[in-house]
C-alpha positions in Angstrom: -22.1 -0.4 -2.1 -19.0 -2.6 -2.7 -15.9 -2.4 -3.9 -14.0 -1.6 -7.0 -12.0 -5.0 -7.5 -9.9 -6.0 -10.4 -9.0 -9.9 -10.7 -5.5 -10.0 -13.3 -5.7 -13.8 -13.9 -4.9 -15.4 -17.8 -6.5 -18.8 -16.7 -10.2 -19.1 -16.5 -10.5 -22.1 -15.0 -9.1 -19.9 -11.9 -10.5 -17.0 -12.3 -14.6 -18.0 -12.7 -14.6 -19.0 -8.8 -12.6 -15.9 -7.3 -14.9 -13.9 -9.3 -18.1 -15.5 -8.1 -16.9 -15.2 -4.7 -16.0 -12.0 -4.7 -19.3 -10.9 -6.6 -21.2 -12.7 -3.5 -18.9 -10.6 -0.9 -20.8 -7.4 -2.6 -17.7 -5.8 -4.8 -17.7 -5.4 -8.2 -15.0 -7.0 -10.1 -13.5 -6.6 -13.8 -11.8 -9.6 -14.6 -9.0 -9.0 -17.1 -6.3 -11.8 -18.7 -3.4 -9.2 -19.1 -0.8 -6.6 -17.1 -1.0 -4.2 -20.1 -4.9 -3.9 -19.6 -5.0 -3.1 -15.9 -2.5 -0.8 -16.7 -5.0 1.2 -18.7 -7.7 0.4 -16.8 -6.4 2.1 -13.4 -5.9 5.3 -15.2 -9.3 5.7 -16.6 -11.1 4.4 -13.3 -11.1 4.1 -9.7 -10.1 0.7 -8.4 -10.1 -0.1 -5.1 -8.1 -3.5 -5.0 -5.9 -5.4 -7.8 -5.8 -9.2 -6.9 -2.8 -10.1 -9.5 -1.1 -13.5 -10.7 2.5 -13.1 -11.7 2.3 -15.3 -14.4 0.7 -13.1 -17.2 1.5 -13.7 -20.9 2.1 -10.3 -21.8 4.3 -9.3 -18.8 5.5 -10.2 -15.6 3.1 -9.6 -12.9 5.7 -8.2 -10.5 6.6 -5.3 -13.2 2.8 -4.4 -13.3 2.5 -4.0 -10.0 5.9 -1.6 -10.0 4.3 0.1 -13.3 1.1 0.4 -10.9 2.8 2.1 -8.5 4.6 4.2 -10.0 1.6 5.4 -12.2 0.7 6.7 -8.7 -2.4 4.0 -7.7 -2.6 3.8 -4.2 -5.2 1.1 -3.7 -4.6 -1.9 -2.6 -2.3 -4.7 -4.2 -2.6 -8.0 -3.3 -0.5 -10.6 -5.4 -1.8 -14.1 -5.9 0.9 -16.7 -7.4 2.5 -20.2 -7.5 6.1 -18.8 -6.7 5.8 -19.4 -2.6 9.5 -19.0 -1.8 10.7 -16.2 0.9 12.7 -14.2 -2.3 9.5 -13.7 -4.3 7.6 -11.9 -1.2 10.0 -9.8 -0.5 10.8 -9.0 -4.0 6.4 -8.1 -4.2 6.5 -6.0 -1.5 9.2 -4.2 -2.4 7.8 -3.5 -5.8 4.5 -2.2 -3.6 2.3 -5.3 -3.2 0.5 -5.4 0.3 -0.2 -9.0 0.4 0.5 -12.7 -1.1 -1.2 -15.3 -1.3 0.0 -18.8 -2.5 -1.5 -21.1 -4.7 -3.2 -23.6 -3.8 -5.0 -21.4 -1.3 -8.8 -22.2 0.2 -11.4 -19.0 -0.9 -12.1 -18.5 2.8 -8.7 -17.6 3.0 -9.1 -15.3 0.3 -12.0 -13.8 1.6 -10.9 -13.0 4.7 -7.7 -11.3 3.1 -9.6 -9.1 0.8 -11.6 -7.9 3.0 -8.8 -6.9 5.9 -6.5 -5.7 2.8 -9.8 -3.4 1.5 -10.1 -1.8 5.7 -6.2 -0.9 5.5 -6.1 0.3 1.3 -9.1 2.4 2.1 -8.5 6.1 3.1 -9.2 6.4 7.0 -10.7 9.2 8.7 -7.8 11.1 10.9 -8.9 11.6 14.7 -7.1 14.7 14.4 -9.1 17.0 12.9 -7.7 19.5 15.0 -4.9 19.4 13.4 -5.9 19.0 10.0 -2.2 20.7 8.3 1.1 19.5 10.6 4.0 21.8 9.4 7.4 19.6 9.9 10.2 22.2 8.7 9.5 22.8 4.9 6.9 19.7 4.9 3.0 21.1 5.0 0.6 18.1 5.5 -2.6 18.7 5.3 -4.7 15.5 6.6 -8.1 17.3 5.3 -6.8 16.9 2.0 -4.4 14.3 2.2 -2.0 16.0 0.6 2.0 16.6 1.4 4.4 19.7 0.0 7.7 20.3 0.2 8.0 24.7 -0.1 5.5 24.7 -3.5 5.9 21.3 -4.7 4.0 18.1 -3.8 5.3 14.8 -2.7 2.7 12.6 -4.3 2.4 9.7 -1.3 0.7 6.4 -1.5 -2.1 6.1 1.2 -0.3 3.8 3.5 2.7 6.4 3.1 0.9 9.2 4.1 -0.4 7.8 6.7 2.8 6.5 8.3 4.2 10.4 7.7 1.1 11.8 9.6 1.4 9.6 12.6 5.4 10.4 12.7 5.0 14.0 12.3 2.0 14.1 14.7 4.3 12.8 17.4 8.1 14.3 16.0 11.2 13.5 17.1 9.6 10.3 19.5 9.4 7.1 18.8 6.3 5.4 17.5 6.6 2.2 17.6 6.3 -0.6 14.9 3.2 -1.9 16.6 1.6 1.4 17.0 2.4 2.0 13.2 1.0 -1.9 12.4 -2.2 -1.0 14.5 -3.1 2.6 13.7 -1.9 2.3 9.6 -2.9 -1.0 8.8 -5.3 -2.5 11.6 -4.8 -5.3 14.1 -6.0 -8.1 11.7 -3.4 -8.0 9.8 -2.7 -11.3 8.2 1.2 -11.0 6.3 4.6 -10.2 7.5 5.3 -6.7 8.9 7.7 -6.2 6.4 4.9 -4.4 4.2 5.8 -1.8 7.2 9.7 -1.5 6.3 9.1 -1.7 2.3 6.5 1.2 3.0 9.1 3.4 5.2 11.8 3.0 2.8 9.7 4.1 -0.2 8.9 6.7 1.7 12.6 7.5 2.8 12.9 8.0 -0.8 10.8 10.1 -1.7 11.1 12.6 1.0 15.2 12.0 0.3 14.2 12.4 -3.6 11.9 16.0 -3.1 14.9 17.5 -0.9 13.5 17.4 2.6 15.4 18.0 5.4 13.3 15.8 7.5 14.2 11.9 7.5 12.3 9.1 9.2 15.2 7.3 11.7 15.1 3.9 12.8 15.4 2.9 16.6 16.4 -0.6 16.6 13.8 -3.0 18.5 11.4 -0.4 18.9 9.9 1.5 15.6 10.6 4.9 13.8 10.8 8.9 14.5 10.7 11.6 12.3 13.3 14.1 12.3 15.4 16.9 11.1 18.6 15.4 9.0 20.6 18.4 11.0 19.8 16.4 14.9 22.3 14.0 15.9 21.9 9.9 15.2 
């Protein structure tokens, strides 16, 4: 069965091949010519993957995938655009995009991206079922459920976020490095810059520094990231 894939491209001239293609990878793909009617669409659907041009004539394409985010979709994002320079990328992933893609780009490349983005957006299986709930201080997560709660309230995570606060809390107060993170969150073939890694610890910083948790993911310089209790020393 494939995947749930939504193409966000105003021009059709560009957006016939991708969909053929991506119809003859297996997924199934909505092709819509607006930000305003993904928007809807991820709220009355599950979507597996948003492939998204920035330069939509009812919004800017960066501003749906912040809307998109913050409407709590936790798929994958990958955005497809003209604007190649280093400030735009940063400025995607830290609005939540995992990947992006320049025009003019072959469909082999795209290919190959979709379907390593689709293994890392996915849910994985935890190899800890033993440990299916981790209790960090007032943090309960439960991997069976995927689900993280501060006391009685829930911390509503992104995939890659919760995943990242598992594998810290499974190992607290070490170090896990950043290619333990890249390799275990994401997967090996990863084709982008690690920064999706940095953008997805500081919105997670947030939110845990939002909910009042006492717990704070650190930085070791050179190495990677621990989780531990804001009372412990720096």
């Amino acid at each position: 069965m494939g995947h749930q894939v939504v193409l966000v491209e105003d021009e059709e001239d560009i957006a016939f091949p991708l969909v053929r293609t991506l119809q003859r990878e297996g997924h199934d793909v909505t092709w819509l010519d607006s930000g305003a009617r993904v928007l809807q669409l991820v709220k009355e659907r599950d979507v597996d993957l948003v492939i998204l041009d920035l330069g939509l004539p009812d919004m800017d394409g960066l501003d749906v995938c912040r809307q998109l985010r913050e409407q709590g979709f936790d798929g994958g994002i990958m955005i497809v655009t003209a604007r190649a320079g280093e400030l735009d990328r940063v400025v995607g992933l830290d609005y939540g995009a995992d990947d992006y893609l320049s025009k003019p780009f072959g469909l082999a490349e795209l290919q190959a991206r979709v379907r390593a983005l689709l293994r890392r957006s996915l849910p994985r299986e935890t190899p800890r079922a033993a440990q299916s709930t981790l209790r960090v201080t007032g943090l309960r997560i439960d991997e069976g459920a995927r689900r993280v709660r501060l006391d009685d309230r829930e911390i509503a995570l992104t995939t890659k976020e919760f995943d990242v606060l598992a594998l810290l809390a499974s190992e607290r107060d070490q170090v896990v490095s950043r290619e333990q993170l890249m390799s275990d969150v994401w997967d090996q073939n990863w084709f982008g810059s690690t920064k999706t890694l940095d953008v997805t610890i500081g919105r997670l910083r947030q939110k845990l520094e939002d909910a009042g948790a006492t717990d704070r993911v650190v930085a070791v310089r050179g190495v990677g990231f621990r989780l531990e209790s804001s009372s412990h020393d720096a």
